[in-house]
C-alpha positions as CSV (number, residue, x, y, z in Angstrom):
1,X,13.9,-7.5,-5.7
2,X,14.3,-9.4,-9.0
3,X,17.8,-8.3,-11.1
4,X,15.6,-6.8,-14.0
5,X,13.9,-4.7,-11.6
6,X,16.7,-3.3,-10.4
7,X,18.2,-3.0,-13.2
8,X,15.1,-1.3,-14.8
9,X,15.5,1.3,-11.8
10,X,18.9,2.3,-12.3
11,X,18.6,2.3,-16.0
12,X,20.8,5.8,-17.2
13,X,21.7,6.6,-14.0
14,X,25.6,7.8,-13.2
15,X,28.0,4.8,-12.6
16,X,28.1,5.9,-8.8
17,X,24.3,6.1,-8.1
18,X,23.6,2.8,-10.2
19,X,26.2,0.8,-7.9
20,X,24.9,2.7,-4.6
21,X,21.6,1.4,-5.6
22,X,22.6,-1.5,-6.1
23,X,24.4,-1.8,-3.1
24,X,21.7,-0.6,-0.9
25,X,19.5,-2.9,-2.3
26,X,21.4,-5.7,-1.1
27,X,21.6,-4.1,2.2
28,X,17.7,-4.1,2.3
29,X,17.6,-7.3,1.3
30,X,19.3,-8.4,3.7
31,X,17.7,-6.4,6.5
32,X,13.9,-8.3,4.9
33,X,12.6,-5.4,4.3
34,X,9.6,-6.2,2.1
35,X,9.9,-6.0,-1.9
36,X,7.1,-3.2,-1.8
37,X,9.2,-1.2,0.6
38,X,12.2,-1.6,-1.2
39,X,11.0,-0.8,-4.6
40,X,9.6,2.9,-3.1
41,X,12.9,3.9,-1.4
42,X,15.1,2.9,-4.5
43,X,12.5,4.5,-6.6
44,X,13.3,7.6,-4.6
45,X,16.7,8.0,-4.8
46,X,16.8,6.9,-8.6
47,X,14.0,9.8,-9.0
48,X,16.2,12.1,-7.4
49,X,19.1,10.9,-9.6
50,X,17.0,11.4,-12.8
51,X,15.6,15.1,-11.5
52,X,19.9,16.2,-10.8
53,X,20.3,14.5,-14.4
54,X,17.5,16.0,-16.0
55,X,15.3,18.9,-14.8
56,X,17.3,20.8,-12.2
57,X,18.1,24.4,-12.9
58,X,21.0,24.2,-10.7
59,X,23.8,24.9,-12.8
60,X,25.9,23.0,-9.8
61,X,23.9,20.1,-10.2
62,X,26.5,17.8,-12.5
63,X,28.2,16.9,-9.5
64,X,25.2,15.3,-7.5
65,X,23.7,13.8,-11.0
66,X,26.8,11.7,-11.4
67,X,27.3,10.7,-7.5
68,X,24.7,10.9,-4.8
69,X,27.7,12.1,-2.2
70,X,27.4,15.1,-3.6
71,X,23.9,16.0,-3.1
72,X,23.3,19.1,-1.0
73,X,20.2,20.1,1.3
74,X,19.3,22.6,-1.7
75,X,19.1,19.5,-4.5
76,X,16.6,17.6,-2.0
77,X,14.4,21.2,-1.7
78,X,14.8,21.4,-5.0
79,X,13.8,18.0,-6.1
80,X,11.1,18.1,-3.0
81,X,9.2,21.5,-4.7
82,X,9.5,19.8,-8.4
83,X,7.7,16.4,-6.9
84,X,5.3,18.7,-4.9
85,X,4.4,20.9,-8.6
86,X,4.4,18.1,-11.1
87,X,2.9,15.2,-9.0
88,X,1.5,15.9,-5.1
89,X,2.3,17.1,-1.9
90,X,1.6,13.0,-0.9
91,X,3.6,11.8,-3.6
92,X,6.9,14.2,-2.6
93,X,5.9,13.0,1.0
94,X,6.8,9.8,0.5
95,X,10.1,10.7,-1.4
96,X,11.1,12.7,0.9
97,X,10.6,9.6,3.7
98,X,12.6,6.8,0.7
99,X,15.4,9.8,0.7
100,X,15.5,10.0,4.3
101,X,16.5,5.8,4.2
102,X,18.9,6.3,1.4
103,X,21.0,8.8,3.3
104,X,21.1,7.4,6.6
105,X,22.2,4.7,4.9
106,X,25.2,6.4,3.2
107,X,25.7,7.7,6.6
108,X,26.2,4.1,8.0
109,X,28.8,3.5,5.1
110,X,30.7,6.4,6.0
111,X,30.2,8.1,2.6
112,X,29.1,11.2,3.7
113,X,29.3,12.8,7.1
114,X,26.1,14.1,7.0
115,X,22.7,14.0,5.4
116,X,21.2,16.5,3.2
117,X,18.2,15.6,4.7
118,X,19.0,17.6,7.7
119,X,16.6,20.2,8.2
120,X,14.9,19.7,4.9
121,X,10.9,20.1,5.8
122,X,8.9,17.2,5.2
123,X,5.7,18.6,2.9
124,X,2.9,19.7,4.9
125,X,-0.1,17.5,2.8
126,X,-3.9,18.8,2.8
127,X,-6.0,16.9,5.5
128,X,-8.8,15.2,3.3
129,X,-11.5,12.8,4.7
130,X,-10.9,9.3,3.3
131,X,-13.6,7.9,0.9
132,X,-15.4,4.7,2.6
133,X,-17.4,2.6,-0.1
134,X,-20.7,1.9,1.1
135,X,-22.6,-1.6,1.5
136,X,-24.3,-0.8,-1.1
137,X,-21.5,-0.2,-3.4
138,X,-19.8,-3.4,-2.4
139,X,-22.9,-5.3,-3.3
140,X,-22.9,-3.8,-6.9
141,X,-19.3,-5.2,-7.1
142,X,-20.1,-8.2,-5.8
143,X,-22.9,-8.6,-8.2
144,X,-20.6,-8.2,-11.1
145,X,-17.9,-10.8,-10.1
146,X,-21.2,-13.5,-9.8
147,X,-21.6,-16.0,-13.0
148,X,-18.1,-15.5,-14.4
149,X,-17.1,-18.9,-13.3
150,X,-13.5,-19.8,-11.4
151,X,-12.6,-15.9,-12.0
152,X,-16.1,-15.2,-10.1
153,X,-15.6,-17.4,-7.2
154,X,-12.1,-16.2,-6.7
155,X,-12.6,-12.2,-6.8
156,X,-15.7,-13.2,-4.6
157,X,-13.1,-14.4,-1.8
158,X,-10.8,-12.0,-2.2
159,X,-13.7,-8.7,-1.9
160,X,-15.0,-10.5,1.3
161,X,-11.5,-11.1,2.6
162,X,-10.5,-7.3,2.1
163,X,-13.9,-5.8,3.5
164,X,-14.3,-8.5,6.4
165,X,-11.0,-8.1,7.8
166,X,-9.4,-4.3,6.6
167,X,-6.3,-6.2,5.3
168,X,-4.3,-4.2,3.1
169,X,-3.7,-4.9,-0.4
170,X,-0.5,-6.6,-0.1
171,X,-1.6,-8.8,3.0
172,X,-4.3,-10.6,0.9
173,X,-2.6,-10.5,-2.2
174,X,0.7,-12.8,-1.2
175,X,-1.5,-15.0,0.8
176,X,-0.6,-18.5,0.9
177,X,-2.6,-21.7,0.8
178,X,-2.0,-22.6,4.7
179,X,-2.2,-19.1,5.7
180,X,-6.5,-19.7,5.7
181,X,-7.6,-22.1,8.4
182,X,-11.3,-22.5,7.9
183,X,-11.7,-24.7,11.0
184,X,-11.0,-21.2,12.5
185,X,-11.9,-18.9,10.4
186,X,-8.8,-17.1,10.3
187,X,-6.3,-16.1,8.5
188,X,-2.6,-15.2,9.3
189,X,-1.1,-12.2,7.6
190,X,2.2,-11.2,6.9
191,X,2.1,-7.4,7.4
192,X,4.4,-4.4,7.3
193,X,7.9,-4.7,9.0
194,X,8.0,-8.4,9.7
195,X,4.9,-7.8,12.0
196,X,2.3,-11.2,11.5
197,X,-1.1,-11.5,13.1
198,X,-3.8,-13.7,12.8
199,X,-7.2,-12.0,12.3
200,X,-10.8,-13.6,11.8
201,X,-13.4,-13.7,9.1
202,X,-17.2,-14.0,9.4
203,X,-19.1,-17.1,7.6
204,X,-19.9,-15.3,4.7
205,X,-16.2,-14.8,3.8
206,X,-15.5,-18.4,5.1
207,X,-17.9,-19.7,2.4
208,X,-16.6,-17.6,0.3
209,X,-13.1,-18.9,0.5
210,X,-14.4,-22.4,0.8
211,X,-16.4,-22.7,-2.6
212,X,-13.2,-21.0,-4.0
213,X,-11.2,-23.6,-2.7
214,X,-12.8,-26.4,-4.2
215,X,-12.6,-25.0,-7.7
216,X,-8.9,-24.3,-6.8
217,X,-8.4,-27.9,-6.0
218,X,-9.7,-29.5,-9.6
219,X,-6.9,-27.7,-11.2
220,X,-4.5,-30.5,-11.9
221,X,-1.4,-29.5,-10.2
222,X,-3.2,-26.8,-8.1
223,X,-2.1,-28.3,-5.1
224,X,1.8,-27.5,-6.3
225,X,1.4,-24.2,-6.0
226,X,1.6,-22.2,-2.0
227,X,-0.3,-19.5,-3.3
228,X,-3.9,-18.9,-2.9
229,X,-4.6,-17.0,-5.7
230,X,-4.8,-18.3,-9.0
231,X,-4.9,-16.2,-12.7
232,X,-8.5,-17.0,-14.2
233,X,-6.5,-20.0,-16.6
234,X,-3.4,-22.0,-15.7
235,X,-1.2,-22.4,-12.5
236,X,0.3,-18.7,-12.2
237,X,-0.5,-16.7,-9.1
238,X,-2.4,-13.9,-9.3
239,X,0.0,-11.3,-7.6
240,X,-1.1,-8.1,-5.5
241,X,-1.0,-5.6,-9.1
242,X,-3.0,-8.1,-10.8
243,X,-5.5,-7.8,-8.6
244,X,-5.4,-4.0,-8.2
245,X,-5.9,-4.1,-12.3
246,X,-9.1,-6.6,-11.2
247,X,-10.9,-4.5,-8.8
248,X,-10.7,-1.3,-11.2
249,X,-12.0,-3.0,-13.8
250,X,-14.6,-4.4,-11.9
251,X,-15.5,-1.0,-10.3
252,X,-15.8,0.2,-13.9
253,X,-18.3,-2.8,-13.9
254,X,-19.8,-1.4,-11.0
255,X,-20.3,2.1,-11.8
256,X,-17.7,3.1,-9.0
257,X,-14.2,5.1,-9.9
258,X,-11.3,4.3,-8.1
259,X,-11.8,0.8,-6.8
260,X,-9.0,-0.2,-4.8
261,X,-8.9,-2.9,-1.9
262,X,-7.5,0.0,0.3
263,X,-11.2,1.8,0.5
264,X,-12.4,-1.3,2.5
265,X,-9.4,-1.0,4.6
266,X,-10.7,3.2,4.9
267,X,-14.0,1.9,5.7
268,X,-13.5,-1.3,8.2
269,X,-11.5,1.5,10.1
270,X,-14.7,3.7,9.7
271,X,-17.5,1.2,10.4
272,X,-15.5,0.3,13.7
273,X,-14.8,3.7,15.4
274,X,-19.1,4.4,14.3
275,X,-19.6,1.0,16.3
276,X,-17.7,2.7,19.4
277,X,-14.4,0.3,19.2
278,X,-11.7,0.1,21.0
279,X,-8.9,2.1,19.2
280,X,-5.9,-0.4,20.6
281,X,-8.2,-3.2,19.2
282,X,-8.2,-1.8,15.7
283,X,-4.5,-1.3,15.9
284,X,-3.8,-5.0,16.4
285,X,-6.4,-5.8,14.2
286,X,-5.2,-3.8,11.4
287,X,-1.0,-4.0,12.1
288,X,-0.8,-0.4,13.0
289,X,2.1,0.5,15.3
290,X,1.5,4.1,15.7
291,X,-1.9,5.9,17.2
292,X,-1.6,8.5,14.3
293,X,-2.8,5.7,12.0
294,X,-6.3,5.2,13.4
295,X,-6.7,9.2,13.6
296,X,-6.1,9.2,10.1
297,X,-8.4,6.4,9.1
298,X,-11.0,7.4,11.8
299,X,-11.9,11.1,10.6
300,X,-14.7,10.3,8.3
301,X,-16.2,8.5,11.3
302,X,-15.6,11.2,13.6
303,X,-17.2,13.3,10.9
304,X,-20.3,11.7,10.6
305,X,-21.0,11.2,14.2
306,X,-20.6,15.3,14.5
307,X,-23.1,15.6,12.0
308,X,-25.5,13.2,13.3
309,X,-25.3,14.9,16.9
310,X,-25.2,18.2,15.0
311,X,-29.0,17.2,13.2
312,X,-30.4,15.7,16.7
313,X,-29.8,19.1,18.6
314,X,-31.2,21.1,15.5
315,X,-28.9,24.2,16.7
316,X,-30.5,27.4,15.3
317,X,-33.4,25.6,14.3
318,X,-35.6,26.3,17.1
319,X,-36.2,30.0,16.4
């Protein structure tokens, strides 16, 4: 993670939690954890540092705001509730997982002899069917990135990429250059925890990629730069939030709200399961390591196939 960033984070935070931070950082860093995973469980704890600062009615809560040893089981429930009422069950979820890390960690450093996560309830989140975007949807997308020149043919490659192989956002966005081997047609992604796999791509993506290639290539000094994507003018890389700013606008284009490259993901995962694949396939496929992941993914499927079955046998229709 990049010194302003970190510094950004721990921006009016106590002396102690600013150099824990800090500290931990480094110790993620030098575990590889991935900037993405970093930046969430540092955003955590900073959060919670900011809530004991800020917003907790704790009257007890000075200690803890000015050093994280001193945060007790009741801070994290309270902090967890607060997360839960003024953003989402999901949202505190995920604290609650960056706090769990943070601790543990302290733990390792011997400063504290146990966690205040102990026995603090993870946040039971509502079980929604994920949103798929249909064919028909993507078309409509891919209609509105045609004509608009290098931009056109790059956001072409990229929609293709995401769709035809259920990458997620990241995966595709720090793609390099001789990650793509269109002899193949693969490409080799660098996924979550270190964990790299090489998945295909049909012809339509490989054409895709190729014509954006070649208008990659008459940039003059294009071929000094390892990654694939390019901003619509000059030589800077167009990084994962950039494109997460592209695809909304161009689902605004569209007429489809929330565009984001993981509803392709969401539906790969659901096209498959409808096509009767193999769930350990799909794991490798997609860089899942636990079987709770395609359960997850696969319950819009699962959905749909009940109601087909259900309009086939036309229960109670038959009196």
């Amino acid at each position: 993670m990049p010194l302003l960033k970190i510094d950004k984070l721990t921006e009016g935070l106590a002396r102690d939690w600013s150099g824990f931070l800090r500290d931990w950082d480094r110790s993620l860093r030098a575990g590889n954890y991935p900037e993405t995973t970093r930046y969430n469980y540092l955003l955590a704890a900073a959060q919670l540092a900011r809530y004991l600062a800020e917003h907790s009615p704790d009257p007890d809560a000075d200690d803890a705001a000015g050093d994280p040893t001193a945060v007790t089981k009741a801070h994290v429930e309270a902090f967890q509730a607060w997360m839960i009422e003024t953003r989402s069950a999901s949202t505190a979820l995920n604290k609650h997982k960056g706090l769990q890390q943070f601790f543990r960690w302290l733990l390792d450093e011997n400063e504290i002899t146990h966690s205040p996560m102990d026995r603090v309830r993870q946040p039971k989140t509502p079980q929604k069917l994920i949103p798929v975007i249909r064919d028909d949807d993507t078309r409509r997308v891919l209609d509105a990135c045609r004509g608009t020149g290098f931009a056109g043919l790059r956001n072409e490659a990229l929609i293709r990429l995401y769709y035809n192989t259920g990458a997620r956002l990241s995966e595709v966005g720090n793609l390099h250059v001789g990650d793509v081997d269109l002899a193949t047609e693969s490409v080799h992604f660098h996924g979550k925890g270190a964990k790299d796999r090489r998945v295909r791509f049909g012809p339509k993506t490989a054409r895709a990629i190729s014509k954006y290639l070649r208008a990659r290539n008459k940039r003059q000094g294009a071929d000094q730069v390892p990654e694939l994507w390019l901003a619509e003018r000059g030589l800077k890389p167009l990084r994962p939030n950039g494109i997460k700013i592209m695809l909304k606008r161009l689902g605004t284009a569209a007429g489809i709200d929330t565009l984001h490259a993981h509803r392709w993901r969401h539906s790969y995962a659901h096209e498959w399961k409808l096509a009767g694949g193999d769930t350990g396939d799909l794991m490798l496929l997609l860089g899942w390591a636990s079987d709770d992941m395609p359960r997850h993914y696969g319950a819009s499927a699962a959905a749909e196939r009940a109601q087909e079955v259900q309009a086939r046998l036309g229960i109670g229709e038959r009196v």
